[in-house]
ZATOR-244829 format. One record per residue: x, z, y of N, C-alpha, C in turn; residue in three letters. Coordinates in pm, whole numbers, plus 32768, in hexadecimal, padded with zeros to 4 digits. Each point is the difference from the previous one (the first is absolute). Last residue first. Layout:
! residues N
XZYXZYXZYALA ...
! end
This chain:
! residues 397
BD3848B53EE8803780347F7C8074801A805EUNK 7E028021809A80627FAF8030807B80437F9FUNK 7DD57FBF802A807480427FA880487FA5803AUNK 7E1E806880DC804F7FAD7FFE80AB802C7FB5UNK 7DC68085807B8092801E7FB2803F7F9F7FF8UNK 7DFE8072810D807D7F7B7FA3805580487FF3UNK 7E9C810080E07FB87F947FCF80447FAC7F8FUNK 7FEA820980DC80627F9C7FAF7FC97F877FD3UNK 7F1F810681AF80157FDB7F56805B7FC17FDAUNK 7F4D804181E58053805D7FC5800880327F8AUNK 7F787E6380A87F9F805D804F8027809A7FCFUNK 81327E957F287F94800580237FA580428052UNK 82077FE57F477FC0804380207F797FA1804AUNK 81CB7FD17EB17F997FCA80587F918088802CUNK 8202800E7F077F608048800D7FE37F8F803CUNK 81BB7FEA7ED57FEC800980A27F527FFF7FFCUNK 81DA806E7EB27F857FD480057FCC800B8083UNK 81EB801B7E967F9B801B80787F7E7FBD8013UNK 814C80AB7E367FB17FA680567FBD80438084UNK 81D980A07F3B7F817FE97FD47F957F75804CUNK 820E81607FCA7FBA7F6C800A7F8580237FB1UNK 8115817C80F07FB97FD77FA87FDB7F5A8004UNK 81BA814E809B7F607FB7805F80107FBB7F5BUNK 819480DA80037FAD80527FFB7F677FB98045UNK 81D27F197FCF7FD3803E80817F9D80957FEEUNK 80467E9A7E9F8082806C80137FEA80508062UNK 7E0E7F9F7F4980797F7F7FDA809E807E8064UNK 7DF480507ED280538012807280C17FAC800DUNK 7DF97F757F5C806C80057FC4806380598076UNK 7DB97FC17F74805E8041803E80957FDE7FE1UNK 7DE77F657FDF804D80197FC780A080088060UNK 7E03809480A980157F617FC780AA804B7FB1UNK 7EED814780C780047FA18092804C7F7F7FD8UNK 7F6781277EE27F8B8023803B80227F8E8065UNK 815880167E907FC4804380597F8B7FF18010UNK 81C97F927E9F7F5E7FE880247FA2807C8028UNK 82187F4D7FDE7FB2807280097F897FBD8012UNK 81B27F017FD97F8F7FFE7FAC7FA3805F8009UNK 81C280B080467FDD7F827FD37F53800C7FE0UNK 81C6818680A77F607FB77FF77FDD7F897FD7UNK 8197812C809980097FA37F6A7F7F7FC07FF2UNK 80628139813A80687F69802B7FE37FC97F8FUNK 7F0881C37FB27FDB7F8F80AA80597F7F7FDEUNK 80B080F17EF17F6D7FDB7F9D7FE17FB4806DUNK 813B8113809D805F7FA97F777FAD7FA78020UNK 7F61817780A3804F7FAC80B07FFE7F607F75UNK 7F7281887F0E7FC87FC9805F80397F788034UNK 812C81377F677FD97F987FA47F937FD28038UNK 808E815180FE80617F9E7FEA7FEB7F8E7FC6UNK 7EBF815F8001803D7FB5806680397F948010UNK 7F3C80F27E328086801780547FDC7F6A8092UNK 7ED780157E667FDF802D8077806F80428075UNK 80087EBB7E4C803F803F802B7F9B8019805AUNK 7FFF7E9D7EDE8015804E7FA0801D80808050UNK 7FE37E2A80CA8075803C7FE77FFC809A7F8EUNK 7E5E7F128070809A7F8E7FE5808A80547FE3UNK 7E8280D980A27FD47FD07F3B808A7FB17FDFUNK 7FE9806381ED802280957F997FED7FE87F55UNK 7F8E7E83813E808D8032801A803A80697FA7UNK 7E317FA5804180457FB17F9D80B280087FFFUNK 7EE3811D811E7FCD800C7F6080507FB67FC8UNK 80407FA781A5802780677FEA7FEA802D7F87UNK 7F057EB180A380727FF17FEF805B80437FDCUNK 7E7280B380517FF07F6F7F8D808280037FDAUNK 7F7E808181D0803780917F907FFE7FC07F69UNK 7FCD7EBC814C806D805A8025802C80907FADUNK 7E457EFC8002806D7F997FB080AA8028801BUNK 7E7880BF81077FE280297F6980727FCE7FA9UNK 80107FA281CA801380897FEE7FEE80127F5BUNK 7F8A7E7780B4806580048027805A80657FC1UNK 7E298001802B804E7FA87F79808E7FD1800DUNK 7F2E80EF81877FD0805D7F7680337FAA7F76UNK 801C7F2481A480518041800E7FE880787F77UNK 7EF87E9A8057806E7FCD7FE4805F80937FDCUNK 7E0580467FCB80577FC28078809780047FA8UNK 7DFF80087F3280778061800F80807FB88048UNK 7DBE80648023804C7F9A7F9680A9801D8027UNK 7E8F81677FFE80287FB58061805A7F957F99UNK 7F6B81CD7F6A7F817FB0803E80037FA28063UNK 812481507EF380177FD880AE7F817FBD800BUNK 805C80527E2B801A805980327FE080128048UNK 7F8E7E8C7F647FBA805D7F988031807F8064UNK 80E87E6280587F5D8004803C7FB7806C7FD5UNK 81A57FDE7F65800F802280667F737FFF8056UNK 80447F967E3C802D807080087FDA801480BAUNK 7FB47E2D7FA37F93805B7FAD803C80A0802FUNK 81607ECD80407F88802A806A7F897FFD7FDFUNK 8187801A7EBD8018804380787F9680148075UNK 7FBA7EE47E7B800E80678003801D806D8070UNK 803F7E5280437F7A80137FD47FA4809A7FF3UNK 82257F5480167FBC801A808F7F57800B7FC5UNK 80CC7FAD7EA480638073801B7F8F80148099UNK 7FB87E9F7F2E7FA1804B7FC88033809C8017UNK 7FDB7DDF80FF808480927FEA7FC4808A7FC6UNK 7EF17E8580C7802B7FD37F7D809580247FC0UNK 7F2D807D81B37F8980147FBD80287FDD7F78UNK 81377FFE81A3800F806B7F7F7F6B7FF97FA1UNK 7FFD7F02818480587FEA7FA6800B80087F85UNK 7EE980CC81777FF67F797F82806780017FB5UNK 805D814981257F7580317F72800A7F9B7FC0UNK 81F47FFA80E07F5D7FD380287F9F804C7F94UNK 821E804A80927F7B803C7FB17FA07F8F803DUNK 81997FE780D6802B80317F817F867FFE7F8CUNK 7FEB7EE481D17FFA80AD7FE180137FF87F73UNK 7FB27EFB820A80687FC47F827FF680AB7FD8UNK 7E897EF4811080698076803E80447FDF7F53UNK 7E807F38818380577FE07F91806080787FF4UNK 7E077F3380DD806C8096802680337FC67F97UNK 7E4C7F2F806980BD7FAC8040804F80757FF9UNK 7E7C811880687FD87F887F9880A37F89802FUNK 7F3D820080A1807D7FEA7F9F7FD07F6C7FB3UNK 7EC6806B816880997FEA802E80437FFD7FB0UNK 7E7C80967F547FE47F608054806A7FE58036UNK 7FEB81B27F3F7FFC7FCF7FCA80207F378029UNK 80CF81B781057F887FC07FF37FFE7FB27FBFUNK 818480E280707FE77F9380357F7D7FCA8018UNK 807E81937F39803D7FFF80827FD07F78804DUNK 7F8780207E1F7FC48068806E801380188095UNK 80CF7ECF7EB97FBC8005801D7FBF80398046UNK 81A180CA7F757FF67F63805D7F977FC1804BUNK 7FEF81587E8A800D806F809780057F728066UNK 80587FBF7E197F527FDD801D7FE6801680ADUNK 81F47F5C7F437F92808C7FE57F887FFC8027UNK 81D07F0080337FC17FF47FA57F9F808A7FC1UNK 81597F9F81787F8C7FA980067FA3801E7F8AUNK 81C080397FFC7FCE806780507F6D7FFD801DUNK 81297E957F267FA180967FCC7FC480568029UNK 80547E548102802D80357FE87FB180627F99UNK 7F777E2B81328046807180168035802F7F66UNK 7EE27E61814D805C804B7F76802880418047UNK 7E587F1780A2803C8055801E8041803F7F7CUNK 7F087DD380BC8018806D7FAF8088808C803AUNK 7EA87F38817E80977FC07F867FD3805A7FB1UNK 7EE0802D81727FC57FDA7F6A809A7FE27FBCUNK 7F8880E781F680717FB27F967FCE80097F8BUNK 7F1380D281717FC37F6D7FDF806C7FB17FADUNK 7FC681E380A180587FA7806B7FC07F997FD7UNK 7FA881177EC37FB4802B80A6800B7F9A8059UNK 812D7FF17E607F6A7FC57FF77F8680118075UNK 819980E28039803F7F777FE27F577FAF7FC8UNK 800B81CC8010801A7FD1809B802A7F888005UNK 7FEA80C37E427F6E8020802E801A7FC0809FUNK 819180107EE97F647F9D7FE17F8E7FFB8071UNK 81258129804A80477F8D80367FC27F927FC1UNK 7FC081CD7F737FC37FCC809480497FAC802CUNK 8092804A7E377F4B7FF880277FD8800C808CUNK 81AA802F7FD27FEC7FA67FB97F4F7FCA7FEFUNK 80FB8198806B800E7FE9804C7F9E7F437FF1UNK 7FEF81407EA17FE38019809A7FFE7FB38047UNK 80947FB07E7C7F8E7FBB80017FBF80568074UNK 82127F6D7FD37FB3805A7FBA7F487FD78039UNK 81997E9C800D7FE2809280247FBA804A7FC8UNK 80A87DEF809E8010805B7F9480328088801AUNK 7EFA7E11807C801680758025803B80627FA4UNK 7FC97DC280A3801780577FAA8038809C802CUNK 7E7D7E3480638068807A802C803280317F90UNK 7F717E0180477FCA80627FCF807880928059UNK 7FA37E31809B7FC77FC77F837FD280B77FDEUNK 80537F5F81D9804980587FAE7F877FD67F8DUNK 80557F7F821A7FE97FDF7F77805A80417FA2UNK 7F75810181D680467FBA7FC27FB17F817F6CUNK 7F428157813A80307F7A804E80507FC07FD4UNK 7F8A81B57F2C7F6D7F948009803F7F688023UNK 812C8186803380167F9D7F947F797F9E8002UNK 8027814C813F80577F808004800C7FCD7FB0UNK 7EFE814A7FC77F987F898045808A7FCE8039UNK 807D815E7EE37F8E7F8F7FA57FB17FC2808FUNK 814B81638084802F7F8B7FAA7F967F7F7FBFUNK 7F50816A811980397F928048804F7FBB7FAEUNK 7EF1812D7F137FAF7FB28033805A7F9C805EUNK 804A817C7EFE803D7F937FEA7FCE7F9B802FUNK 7FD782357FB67FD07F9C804780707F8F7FFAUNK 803C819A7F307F6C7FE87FEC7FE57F688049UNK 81EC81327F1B7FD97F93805C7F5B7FDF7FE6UNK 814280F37F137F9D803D800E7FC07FD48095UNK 81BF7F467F277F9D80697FF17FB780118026UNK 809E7E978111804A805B7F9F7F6F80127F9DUNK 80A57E1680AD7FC5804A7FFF800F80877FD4UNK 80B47DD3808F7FF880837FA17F9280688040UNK 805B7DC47FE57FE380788059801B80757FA0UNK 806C7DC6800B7FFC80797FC67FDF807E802EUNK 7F827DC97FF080258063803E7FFE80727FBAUNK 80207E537F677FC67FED80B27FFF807D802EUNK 811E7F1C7E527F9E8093801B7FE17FE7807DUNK 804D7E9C7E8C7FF37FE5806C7FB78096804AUNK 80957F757DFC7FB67FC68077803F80188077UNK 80A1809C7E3180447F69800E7F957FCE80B8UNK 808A81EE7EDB7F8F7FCE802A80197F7B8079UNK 811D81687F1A7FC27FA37FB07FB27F9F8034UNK 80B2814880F0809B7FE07FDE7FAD7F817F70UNK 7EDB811F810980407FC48063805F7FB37F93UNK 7F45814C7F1D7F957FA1804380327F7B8055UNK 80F4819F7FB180087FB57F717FA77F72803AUNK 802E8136813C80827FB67FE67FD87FAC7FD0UNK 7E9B812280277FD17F9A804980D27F9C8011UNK 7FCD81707EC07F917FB17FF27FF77F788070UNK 810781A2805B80287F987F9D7FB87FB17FC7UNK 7F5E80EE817180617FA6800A80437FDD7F9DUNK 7EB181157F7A7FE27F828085804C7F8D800AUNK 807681B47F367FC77FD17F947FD07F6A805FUNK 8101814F809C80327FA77FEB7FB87F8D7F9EUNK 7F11811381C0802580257FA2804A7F857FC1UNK 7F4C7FD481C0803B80A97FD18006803D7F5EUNK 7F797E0C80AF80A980378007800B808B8030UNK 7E837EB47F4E7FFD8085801080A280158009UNK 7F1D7E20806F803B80647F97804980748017UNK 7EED7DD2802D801C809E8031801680617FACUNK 80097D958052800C809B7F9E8001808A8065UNK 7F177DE87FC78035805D8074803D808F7F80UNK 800F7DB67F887FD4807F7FF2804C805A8087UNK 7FA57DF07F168023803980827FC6808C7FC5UNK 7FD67EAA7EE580857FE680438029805C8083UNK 7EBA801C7E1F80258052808380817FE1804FUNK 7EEF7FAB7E1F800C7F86805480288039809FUNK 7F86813C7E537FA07FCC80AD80347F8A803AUNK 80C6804D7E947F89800B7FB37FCB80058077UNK 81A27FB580147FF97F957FC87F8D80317FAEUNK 80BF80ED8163801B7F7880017FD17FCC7FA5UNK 7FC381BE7FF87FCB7FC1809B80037F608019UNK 80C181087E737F46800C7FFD7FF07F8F807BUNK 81A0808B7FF47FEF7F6C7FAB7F777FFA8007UNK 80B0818880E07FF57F62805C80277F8E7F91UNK 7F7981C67F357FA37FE8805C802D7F50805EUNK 813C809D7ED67F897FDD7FB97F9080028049UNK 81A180AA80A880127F8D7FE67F797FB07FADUNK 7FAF81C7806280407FBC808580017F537FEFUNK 804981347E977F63800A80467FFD7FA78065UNK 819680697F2B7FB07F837FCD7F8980038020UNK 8107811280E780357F72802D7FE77FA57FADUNK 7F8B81EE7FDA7FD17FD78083802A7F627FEDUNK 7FF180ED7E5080387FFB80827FAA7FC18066UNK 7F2580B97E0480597FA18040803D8019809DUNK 7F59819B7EA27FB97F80807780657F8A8006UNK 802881B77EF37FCB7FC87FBD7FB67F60805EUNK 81F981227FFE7F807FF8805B7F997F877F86UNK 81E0818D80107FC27F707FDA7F8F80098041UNK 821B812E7FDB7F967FD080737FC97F667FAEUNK 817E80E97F7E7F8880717FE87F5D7FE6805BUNK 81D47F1080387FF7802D7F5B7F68803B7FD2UNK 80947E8581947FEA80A47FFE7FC9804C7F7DUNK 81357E21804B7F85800D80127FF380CC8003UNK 81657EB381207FF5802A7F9B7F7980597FABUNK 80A27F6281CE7FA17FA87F87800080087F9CUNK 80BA8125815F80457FB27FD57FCC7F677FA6UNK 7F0E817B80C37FFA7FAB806A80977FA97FF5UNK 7E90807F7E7580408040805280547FAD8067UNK 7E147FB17ED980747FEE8043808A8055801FUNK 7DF07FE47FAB804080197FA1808F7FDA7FFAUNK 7F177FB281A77FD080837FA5805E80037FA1UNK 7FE77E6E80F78078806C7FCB7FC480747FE3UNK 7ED17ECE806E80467FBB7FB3806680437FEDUNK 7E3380F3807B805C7FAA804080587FED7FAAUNK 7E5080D17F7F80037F5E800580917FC9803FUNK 7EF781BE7F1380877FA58046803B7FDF7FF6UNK 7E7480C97F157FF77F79805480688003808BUNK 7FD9815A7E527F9C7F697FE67FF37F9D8062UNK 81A181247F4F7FB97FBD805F7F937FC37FDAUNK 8149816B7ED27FEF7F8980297F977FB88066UNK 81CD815E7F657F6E7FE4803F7FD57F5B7FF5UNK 819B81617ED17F897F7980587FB980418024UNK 8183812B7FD27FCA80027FED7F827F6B8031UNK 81D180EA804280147FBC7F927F597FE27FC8UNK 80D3811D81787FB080127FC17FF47FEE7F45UNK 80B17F458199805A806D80067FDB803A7F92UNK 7ED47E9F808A80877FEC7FA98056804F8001UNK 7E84806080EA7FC87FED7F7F80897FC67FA7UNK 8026807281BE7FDD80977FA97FF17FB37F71UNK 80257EB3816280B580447FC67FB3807D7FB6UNK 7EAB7EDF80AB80457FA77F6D80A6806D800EUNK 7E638069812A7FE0803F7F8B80A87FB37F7CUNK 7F6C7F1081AE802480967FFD7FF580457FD5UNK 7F527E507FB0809C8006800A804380B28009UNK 7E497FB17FD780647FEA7F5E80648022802AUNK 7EDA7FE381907FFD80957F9F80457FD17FADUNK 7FFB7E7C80C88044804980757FE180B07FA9UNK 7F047E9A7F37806C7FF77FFC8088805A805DUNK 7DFA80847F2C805D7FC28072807D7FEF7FBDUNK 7F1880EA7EEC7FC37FA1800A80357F84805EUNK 8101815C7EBD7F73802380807FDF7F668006UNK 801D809B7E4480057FD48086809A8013805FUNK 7FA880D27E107F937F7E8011801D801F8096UNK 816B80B27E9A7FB4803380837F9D7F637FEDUNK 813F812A7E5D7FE07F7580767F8C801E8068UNK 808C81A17EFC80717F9D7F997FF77F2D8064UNK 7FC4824E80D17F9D7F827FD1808D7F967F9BUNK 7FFB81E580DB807A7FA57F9B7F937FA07FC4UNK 7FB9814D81877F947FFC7F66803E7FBA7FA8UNK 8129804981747FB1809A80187F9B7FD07F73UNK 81307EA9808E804780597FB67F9B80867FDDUNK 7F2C7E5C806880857FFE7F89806680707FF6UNK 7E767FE981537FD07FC07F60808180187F7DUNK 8065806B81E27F9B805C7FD4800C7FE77F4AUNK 80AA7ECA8145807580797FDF7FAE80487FA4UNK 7F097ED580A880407F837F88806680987FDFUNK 7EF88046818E7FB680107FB080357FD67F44UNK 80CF7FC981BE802680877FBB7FAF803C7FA3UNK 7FE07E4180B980A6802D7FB78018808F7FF4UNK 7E5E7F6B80D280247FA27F86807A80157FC2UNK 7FB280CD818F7FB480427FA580017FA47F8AUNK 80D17F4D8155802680657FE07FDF804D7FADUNK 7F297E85806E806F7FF07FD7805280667FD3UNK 7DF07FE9804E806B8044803980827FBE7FB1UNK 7E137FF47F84801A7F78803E806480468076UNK 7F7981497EB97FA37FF38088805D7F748052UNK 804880A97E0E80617FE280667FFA8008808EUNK 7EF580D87E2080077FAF80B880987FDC8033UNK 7FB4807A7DDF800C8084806D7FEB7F5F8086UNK 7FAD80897DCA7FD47F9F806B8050805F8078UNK 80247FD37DE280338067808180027FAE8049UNK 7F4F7FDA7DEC80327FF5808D801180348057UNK 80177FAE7DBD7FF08076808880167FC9808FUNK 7FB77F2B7DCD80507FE680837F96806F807EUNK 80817FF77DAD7F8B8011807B80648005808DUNK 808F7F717DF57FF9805B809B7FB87FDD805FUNK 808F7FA37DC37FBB7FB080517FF7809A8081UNK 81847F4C7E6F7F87805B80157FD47FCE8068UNK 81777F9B7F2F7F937FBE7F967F95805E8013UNK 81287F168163803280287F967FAB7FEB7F98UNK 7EF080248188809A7FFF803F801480227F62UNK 7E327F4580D3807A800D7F77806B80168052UNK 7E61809E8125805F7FA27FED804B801C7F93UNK 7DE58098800F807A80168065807C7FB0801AUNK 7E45803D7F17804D804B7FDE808A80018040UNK 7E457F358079801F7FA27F758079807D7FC6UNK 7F4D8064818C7FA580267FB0802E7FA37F68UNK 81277FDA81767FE7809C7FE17FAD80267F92UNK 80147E5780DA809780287F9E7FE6807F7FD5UNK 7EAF7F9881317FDF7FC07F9D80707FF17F96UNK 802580E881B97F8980347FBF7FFD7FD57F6FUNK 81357F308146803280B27FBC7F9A803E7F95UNK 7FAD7E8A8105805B7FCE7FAC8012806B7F85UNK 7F00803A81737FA97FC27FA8804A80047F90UNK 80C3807E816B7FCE80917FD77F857FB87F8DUNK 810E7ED981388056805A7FA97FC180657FBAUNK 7F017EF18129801E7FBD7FAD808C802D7F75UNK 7F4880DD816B7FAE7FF67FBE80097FA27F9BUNK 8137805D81587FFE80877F9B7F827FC27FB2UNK 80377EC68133807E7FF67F947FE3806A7FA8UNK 7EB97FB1817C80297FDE7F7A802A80197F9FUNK 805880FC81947FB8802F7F9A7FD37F597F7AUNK 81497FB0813D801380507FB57FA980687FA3UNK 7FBC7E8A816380367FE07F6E8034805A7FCDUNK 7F1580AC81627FAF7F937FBA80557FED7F74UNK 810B80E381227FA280657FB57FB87F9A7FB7UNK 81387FB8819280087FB17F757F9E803D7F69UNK 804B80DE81E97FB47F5780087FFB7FAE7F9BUNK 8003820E7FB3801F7FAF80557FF77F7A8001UNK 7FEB81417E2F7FCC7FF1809E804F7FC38075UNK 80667FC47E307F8480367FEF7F98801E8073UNK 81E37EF07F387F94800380837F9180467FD8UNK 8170806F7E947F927F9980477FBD80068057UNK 814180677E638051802080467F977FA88098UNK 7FF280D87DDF7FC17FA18051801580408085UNK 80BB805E7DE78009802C80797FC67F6B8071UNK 800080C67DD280167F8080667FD080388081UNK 80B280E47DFE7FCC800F807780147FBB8087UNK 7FD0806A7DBB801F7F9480677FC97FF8808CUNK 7FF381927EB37FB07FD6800680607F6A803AUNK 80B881707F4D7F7D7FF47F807FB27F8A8051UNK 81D97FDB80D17FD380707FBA7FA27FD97F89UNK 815C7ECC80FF7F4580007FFD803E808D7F9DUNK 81887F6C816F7FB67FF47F457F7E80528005UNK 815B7F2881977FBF80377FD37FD77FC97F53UNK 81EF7F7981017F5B7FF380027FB9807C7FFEUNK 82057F357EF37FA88050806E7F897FDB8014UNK 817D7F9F7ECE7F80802B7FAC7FA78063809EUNK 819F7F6E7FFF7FEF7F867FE47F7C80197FF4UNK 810F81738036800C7FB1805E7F827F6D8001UNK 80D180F37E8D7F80802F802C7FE77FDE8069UNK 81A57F4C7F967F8B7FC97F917F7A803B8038UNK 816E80CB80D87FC37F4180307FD77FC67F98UNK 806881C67FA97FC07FE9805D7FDE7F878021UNK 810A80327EBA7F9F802E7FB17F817FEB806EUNK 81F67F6F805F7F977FBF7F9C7F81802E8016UNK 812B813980997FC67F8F805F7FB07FAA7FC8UNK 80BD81397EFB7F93802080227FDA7FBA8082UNK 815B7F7D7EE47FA07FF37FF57F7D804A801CUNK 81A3806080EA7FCD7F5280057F747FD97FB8UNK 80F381BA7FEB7FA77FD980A47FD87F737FE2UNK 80E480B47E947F668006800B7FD17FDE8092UNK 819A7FA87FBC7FBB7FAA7FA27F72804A8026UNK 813F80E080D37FE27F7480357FAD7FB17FB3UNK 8091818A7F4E7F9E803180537FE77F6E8059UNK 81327FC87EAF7F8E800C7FE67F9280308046UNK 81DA7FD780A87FDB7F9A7FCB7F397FEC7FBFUNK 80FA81B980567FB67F9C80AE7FF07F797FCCUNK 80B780E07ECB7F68807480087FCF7FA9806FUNK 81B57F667F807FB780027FB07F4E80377FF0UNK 8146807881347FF57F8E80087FB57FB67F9BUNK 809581BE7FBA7FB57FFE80A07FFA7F727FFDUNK 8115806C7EA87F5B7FEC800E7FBE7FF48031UNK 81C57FB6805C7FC77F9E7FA07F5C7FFF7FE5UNK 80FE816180C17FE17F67805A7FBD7FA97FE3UNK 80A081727EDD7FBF802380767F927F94803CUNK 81967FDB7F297FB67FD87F7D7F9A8041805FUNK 814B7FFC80C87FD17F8680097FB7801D7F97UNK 809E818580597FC87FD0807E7FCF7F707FF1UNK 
! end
């Protein structure tokens, strides 16, 4: 009976051993989660395609589908010691939060994309950021802009979450140095789109730098047409310049009714700002004194042989010179290339690695370091606008 015992115990001793190391075995494979690239590397685009955010989102796809085009034809991405063709899977978010997060469920588990390009909004990322880390899978942003995006609401940074744009609060903060100490602007009116966060964090940041004298602040929504009673109380004011930060809807008829009115100040604003559509809204002769702070200038980039390139390609395709938001987009799937060469890996996981590890990336939209937070350092830059021409560039480091 004890020599019995002895074994029975002996047998449960080792049946424990293997339970254990087959715990090992799992939380090692454990380690090795994500998606994995098949024959092809497959990037998933997560993007305002329709609804009010559609503008910057068809960009963006166009500026992702150049990217895609021209990696593709050179042979695709080094992973190891072979080269893969990158596959995309576009699907609309239709500028839906909801649909933005169930569009991010789709990509990664239903086509097992290996990284995502967008969405575009900040308020779509966010709601898209628990599928995509449940996931284990990056995305990366071509333009959101709010300062915790890449955040979690411990401050701790969001593993799987990057953005190829700067924040709202060095935009912001770099527009009210522009104001002070290149317009000489002791007095400014600000207005600002407080139905979305992109506005109001902008018009914070703005506020919390900006050493003058605000005479007055007004807001405004969405899809707001008429502004005519804000801009003739301001007429009666002294005001060196305005600062507006919004999109180029709303934005271009607030040029256009502000020069009607007879306010000649200079008019800052925002990326949002930065598209030919501004002009148009506003009328050439009205977009003149327009300032806006943007990731991308054409000039600029004229002596950037990366950006050069890029808008030759893009004038050749679109027959249009190529908006912020399309080089935004292009330098987003880039990144992702280099990430995957870096780390030797089209695994997800490793992705995410390569993203935090970035240095030094040379873009379309100037050189790239992603720093702990996941937000890119780069150079900013601010437009002049002329009779609705980029007349001056102004580099701000």
């Amino acid at each position: 009976m004890k020599k019995w015992e002895k074994q029975t115990m002996k047998i449960a001793a080792l049946g424990a051993m293997a339970l254990t190391l087959a715990g090992c075995a799992t939380a090692k494979s454990s380690s090795s989660q994500g998606n994995n690239p098949g024959k092809t590397i497959k990037i998933g685009v997560n993007m305002e395609l329709s609804g009010s955010a559609a503008g910057y989102g068809e960009q963006q796809k166009q500026g992702i589908q150049l990217a895609v085009k021209k990696i593709n034809k050179s042979g695709g991405i080094k992973v190891g010691g072979t080269k893969k063709k990158i596959q995309l899977v576009i699907r609309d978010n239709k500028t839906s939060n909801t649909t933005a997060a169930s569009v991010a469920a789709q990509l990664v588990n239903n086509d097992k994309v290996v990284a995502v390009v967008g969405p575009a909004t900040t308020s779509a990322g966010t709601a898209a950021i628990p599928n995509m880390t449940k996931a284990a899978v990056p995305s990366v942003s071509p333009s959101a802009t709010d300062p915790d995006y890449t955040l979690q609401k411990s401050g701790k940074v969001q593993k799987y979450i990057f953005r190829a744009c700067y924040q709202n609060n060095f935009q912001g903060a770099t527009a009210a140095t522009f104001v002070t100490k290149n317009l000489k602007a002791k007095r400014v009116a600000i207005l600002t789109d407080n139905s979305r966060d992109y506005g109001t964090g902008l018009t914070k940041a703005f506020k919390k730098q900006y050493r003058g004298t605000v005479v007055s602040s007004q807001t405004f929504q969405e899809g707001d047409k008429d502004f005519n009673a804000i801009l003739t109380a301001l007429k009666h004011k002294k005001i060196d310049a305005i600062y507006a930060p919004g999109y180029y809807s709303e934005i271009g008829l607030i040029v256009k009714q502000a020069r009607q009115a007879g306010i000649k100040a200079p008019i800052v604003g925002s990326d949002g700002m930065a598209d030919a559509k501004l002009a148009q809204i506003a009328g050439k002769s009205n977009a003149t004194n327009v300032y806006y702070t943007t990731p991308f200038s054409t000039k600029a980039s004229a002596t950037n042989k990366v950006a050069s390139k890029f808008m030759s390609a893009y004038k050749a395709k679109y027959g249009s010179t190529a908006p912020t938001f399309s080089a935004l987009a292009y330098d987003s799937v880039y990144m992702i290339k280099a990430a995957i060469e870096k780390e030797g890996s089209a695994n997800s996981v490793k992705i995410a690695d390569g993203l935090a590890k970035l240095k030094n990336f040379k873009g379309v939209t100037g050189t790239t370091t992603i720093d702990k937070q996941h937000n890119p350092e780069k150079t900013i830059s601010i437009e002049q606008l002329t009779n609705g021409v980029v007349s001056k560039v102004y580099n701000v480091k």
